[in-house]
N, C-alpha and C positions, 0 to 999 in steps of 0.2 A: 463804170461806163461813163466814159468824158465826150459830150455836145457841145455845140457852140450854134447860135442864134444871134441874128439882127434882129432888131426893131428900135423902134420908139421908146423912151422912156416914159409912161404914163401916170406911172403914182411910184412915190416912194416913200416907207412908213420909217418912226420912228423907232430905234434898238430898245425891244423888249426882253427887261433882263427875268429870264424864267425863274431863275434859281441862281445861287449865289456862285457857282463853278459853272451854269451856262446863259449863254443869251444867244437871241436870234434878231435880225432884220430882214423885213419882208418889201419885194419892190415887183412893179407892174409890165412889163414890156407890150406891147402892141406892135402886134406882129400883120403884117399884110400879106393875103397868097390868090393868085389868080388861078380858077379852074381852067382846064378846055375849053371850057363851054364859054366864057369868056366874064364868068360870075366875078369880083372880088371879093375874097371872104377876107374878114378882119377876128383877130384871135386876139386875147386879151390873156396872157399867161401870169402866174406869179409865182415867183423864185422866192426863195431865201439864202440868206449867206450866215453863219453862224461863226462865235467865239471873234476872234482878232479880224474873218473878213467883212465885218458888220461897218467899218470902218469907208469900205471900197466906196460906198455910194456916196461919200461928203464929195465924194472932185464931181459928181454928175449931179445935174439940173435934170427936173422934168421935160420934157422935149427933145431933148438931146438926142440924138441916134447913139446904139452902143450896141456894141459883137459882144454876147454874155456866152461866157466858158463854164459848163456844170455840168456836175453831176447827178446822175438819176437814183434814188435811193428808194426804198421800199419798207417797210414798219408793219409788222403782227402788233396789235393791241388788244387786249381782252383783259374786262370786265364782268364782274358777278356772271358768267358765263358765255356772256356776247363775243363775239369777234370780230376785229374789224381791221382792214387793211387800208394803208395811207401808202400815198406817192408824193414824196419829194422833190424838186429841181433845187437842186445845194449849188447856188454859184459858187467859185471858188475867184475868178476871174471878172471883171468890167474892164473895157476898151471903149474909151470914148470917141467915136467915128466920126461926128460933124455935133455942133450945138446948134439951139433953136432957128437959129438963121440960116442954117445952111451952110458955114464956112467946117470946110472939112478941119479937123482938129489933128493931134499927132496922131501918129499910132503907139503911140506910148502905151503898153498896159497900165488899167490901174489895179493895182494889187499890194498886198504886203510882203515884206521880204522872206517871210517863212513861205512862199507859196510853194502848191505844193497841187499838181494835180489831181492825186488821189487822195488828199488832203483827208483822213479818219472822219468818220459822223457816229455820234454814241449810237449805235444800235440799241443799248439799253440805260436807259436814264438812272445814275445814283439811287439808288433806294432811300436813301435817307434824307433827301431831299424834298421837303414841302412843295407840295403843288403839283409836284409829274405826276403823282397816280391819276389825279382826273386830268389829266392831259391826253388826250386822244393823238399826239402826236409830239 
């Protein structure tokens, strides 16, 4: 399932390497949406981009406006008999729209050259790998 979203760029973290075959980076968008009623509600979303596109977030600044390209993924995780289910937003994609001033930017994607919109997400983590078992996601 491939979405795309504008907002705000609000936070963007450092690539955390989970495990020696994966890492992940996680960033904030701040999304704005008007009801009928004429409320404005303000959403605070968080993506990830995983392996080679962890890279995508070094061309963008916090403030920046950006059109984010991802996908929606889903995760069973159980423990000593609990279960539990995780929701993902995997960008694959950043487009930088205007920076903190307001001057609109290209429309250049930023992306890497393997893109790929269905781009794989390990549904199950290496087993032999330190640290995913208690990883909830």
């Amino acid at each position: 399932m491939s979405f795309e979203i504008k907002g705000r760029l609000a936070e963007k973290y450092e690539t955390q390497k989970v495990s020696d075959r994966f890492q992940k980076r996680e960033f904030v968008l701040e999304v704005k949406s008007s009801s009928a009623t004429g409320y404005e509600f303000v959403d605070f979303i968080k993506f990830q981009s995983t392996q080679d596109k962890c890279s995508m977030l070094d061309q963008v600044n916090i403030d920046d406006t950006v059109k984010v390209s991802f996908n929606l993924r889903g995760r069973k995780w159980e423990k000593d008999g609990q279960i539990s289910y995780f929701t993902n937003l995997e960008a694959w994609r950043i487009e930088k729209l205007s920076n903190e001033t307001g001057i609109p930017a290209s429309e250049t994607p930023i992306q890497n050259s393997e893109q790929s919109q269905d781009a794989p997400f390990p549904s199950n983590p290496p087993e032999n790998d330190s640290g995913f078992d208690d990883l909830p996601f």
